[in-house]
N, C-alpha and C positions, 0 to 999 in steps of 0.2 A: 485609465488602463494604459500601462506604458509597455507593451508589446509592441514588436517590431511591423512594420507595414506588411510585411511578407506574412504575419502567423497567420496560421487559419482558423482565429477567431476575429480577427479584423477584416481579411481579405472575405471574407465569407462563406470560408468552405467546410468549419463545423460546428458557428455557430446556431445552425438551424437543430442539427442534429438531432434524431429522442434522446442520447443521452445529456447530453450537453441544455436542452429542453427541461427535463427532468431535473437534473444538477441544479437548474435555476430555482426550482418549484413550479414548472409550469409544466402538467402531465403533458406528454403526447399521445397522441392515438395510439400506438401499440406500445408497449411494456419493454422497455431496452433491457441485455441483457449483458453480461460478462462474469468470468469467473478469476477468481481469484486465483492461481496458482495455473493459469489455463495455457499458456508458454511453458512447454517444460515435458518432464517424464511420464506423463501420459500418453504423448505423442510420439509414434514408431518415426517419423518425423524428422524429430530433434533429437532422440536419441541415436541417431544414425549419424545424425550432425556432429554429435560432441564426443562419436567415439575418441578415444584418448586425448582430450582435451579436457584440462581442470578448468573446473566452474569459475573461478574468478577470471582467468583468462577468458574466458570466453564472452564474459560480459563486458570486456574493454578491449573485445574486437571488433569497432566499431559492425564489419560487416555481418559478422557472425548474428553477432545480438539483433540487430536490425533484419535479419534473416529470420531466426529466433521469434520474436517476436508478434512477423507476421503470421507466422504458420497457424494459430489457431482462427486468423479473422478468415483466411481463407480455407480453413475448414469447416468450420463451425458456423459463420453469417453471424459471428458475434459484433454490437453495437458499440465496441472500443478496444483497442489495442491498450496494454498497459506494457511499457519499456520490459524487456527481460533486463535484470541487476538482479542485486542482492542487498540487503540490509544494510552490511557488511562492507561494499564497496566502496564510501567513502572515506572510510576507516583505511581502508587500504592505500587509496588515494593521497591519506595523508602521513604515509608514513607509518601505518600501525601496522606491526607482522601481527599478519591475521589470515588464515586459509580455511579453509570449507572441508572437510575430511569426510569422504563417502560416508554414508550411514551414520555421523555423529553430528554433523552440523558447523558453523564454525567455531572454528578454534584459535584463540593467539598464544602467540608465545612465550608475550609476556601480562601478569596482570598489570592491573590499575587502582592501588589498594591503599595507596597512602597519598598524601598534598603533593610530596616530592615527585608520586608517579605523572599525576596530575599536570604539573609544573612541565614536565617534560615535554608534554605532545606538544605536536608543533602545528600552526595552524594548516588550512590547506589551502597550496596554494591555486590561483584559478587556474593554471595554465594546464594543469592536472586534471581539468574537466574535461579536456578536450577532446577524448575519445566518447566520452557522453555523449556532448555535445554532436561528435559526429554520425553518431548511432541513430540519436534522435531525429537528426535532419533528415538523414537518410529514409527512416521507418515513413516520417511524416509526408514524402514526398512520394510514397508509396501506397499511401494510404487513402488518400484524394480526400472524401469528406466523411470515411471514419473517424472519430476524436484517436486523439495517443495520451494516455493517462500517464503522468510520470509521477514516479514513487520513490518513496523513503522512509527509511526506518528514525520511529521517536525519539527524542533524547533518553526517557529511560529504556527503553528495550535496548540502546544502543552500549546506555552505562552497565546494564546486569551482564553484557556479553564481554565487556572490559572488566570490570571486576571481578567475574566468576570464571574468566578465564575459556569460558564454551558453556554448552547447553546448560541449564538447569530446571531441576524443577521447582524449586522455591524463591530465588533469586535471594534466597538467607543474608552473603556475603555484602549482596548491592544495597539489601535495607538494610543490614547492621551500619551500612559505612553513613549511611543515609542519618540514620541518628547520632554516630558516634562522633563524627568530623563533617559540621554541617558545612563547616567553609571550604570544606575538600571537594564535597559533593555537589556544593553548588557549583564551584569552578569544573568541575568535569561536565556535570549536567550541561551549562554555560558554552563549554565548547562544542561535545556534542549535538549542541542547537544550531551553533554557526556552522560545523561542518554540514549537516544534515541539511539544511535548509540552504547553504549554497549549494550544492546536490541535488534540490528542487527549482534552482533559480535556473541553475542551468538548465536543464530537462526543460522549461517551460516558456526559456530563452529562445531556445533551440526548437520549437515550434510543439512543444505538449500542449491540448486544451484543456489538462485539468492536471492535478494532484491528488495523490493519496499520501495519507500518514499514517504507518502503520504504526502500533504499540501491541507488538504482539506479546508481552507479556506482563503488561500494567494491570492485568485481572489480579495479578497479587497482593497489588496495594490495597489499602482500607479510602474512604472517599475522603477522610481529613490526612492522610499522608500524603494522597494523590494532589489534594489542593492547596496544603503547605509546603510540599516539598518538591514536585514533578510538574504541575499544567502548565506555570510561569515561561516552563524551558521549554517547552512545546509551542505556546504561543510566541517565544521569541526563534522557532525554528520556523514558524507559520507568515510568522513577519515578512520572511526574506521575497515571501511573492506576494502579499498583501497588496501593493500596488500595481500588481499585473493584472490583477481583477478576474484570475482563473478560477472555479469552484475548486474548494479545498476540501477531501470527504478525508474525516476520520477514522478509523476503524483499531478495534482492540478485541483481544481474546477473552470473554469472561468479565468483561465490561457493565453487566447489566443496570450493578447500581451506580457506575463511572459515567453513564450516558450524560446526563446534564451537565457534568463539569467538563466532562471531554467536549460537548460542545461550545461549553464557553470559551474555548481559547481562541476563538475564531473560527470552527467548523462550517463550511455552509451545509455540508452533508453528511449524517452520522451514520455508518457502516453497522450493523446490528451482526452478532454470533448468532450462531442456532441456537442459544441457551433460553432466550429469551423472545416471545412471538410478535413481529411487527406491529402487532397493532398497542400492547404494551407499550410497548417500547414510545413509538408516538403516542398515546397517554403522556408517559414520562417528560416527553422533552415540548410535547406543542404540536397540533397539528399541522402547522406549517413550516415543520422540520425535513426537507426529503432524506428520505430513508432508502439503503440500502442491501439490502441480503434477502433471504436468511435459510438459503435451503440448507438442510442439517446433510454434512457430506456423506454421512452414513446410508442414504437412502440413493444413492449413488447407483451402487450394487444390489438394490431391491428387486423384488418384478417390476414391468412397466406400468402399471396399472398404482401399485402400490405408489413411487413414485412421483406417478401423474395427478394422484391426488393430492399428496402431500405440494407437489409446486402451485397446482392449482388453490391452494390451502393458504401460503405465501401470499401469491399476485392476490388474495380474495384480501388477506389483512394487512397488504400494504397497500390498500385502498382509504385505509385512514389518514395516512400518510400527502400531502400537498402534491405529492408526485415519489414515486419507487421505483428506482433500478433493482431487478433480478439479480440476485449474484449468491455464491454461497456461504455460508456461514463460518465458514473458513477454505483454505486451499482446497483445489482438484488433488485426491489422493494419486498417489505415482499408480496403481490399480486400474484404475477409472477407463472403464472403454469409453474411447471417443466417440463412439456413435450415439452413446447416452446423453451426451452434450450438446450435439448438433439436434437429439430431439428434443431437448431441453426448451433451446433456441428455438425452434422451430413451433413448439405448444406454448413460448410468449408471447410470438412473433402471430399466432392465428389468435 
């Protein structure tokens, strides 16, 4: 473990943790929890915060984000802080016009559609971290022996956003190019691995006690596309903290039959969607896989009763599981009353 003497996974102040416990495969007495999308537009909060301030700005203000960030641990009594960022952000970091446009998601300016477009990016340089970096330190030092999860988005979720130019729903453009010009697509994949995975090195530099890798829209691929052409560059984006020795959870939208190969790339912990119910899932991969999700977000907005069943439904079937963090099956929708989270938190937590 080559972390600095100060992280608090060495100094001692998260290694004990239930999530960080859990992460390992070692259950703790109570059930950790955290949400995915739990920073952000559900909270009266943070929208208060980011009046007239664009979303990328805001997440390479060191202070802001760091601000940002905590606001749901100290509402909520959730078991981890994950960095507010964006996907996106190292993309930006390196040079790429890229901006977040209300109601549509991100957008670049330019695509990424051919060797030549490819040829162009330019790596990223470190020194470009440093508002991360300073964000992180900041949260981390605020947080005492809560963990800070730092995150980042997959080589291919990173490539369908450059290729297709913003959102989509088929990523068509990203697998045509994927078949058509494999030595295109590996050298984009390739860099999107180094950008992405220095964007975790930092974060976890900078005192994060775990990672996530998000691939939020690898549920596209078929599992011999996924394992011919896409995991290699994940595992080389997974690399860049391999030696840090932090838990690295994976997670993907639509993933069900991806799980096993998604965990191969080096996952210690596989993030499960609501599509699919924990205790499958671990079927699938090994009982000594820790698992985590998988409240379906649509039960959000249920009665409480209804709700309380379905989580209680989760914690019963990720009991198959070595050890399960709570978390949802995908993001907190911008909807979402906050108090339904804190008793979320609260019926893991009893």
């Amino acid at each position: 473990m080559n972390l600095p003497a100060h992280h608090p996974l060495v100094d001692g102040g998260t290694a004990a943790s239930p999530l960080i416990r859990a992460y390992r495969g070692d259950r703790p007495e109570t059930t950790p929890v955290w949400f995915m999308r739990q920073a952000g537009r559900s909270l009266p909060e943070y929208r208060a915060l980011r009046v007239g301030m664009a979303m990328l700005d805001a997440c390479l203000d060191p202070e802001l984000s760091s601000e940002i960030t905590l606001q749901p641990v100290r509402r909520h009594g959730v078991d981890a802080a994950i960095f507010f960022s964006d996907i996106v952000v190292p993309l930006r970091l390196a040079g790429v016009d890229v901006d977040i446009v209300p109601g549509r998601g991100p957008v670049l300016g330019t695509t990424i559609r051919t060797a030549r477009d490819v040829a162009a990016l330019r790596p990223l340089d470190p020194a470009a971290l440093s508002p991360i970096a300073e964000g992180v330190a900041r949260t981390v030092a605020e947080l005492g022996s809560t963990p800070l999860i730092g995150f980042a988005g997959a080589p291919f979720t990173l490539a369908a956003y450059l290729v297709e130019g913003g959102p989509s729903k088929d990523h068509l453009r990203a697998r045509t190019l994927m078949h058509s010009d494999p030595a295109a697509w590996d050298a984009l994949l390739g860099w999107a691995a180094d950008v992405t995975g220095a964007f975790l090195r930092a974060q976890v530099l900078a005192g994060a006690s775990a990672v996530q890798l998000f691939d939020s829209w690898v549920g596209s691929l078929s599992v011999v596309d996924y394992e011919s052409r896409v995991s290699q560059f994940s595992a080389q984006a997974i690399a860049h903290v391999k030696d840090l020795g932090v838990p690295v959870v994976h997670f993907g939208v639509g993933t069900g039959e991806l799980l096993r190969s998604m965990h191969a790339i080096g996952a210690d912990v596989m993030g499960v969607d609501d599509r699919i119910p924990l205790d499958e899932a671990s079927r699938r991969l090994g009982a000594e896989v820790p698992l985590q999700g998988n409240i379906n977000p649509a039960f959000l907005a249920a009665p409480w009763p209804v709700l309380e069943r379905h989580v209680l439904d989760v914690i019963e079937r990720g009991r198959a599981a070595s050890a399960h963090v709570l978390n949802l099956g995908h993001g907190v929708p911008p909807e979402t009353d906050p108090g339904v989270l804190t008793r979320i938190v609260e019926l893991a937590h009893a």
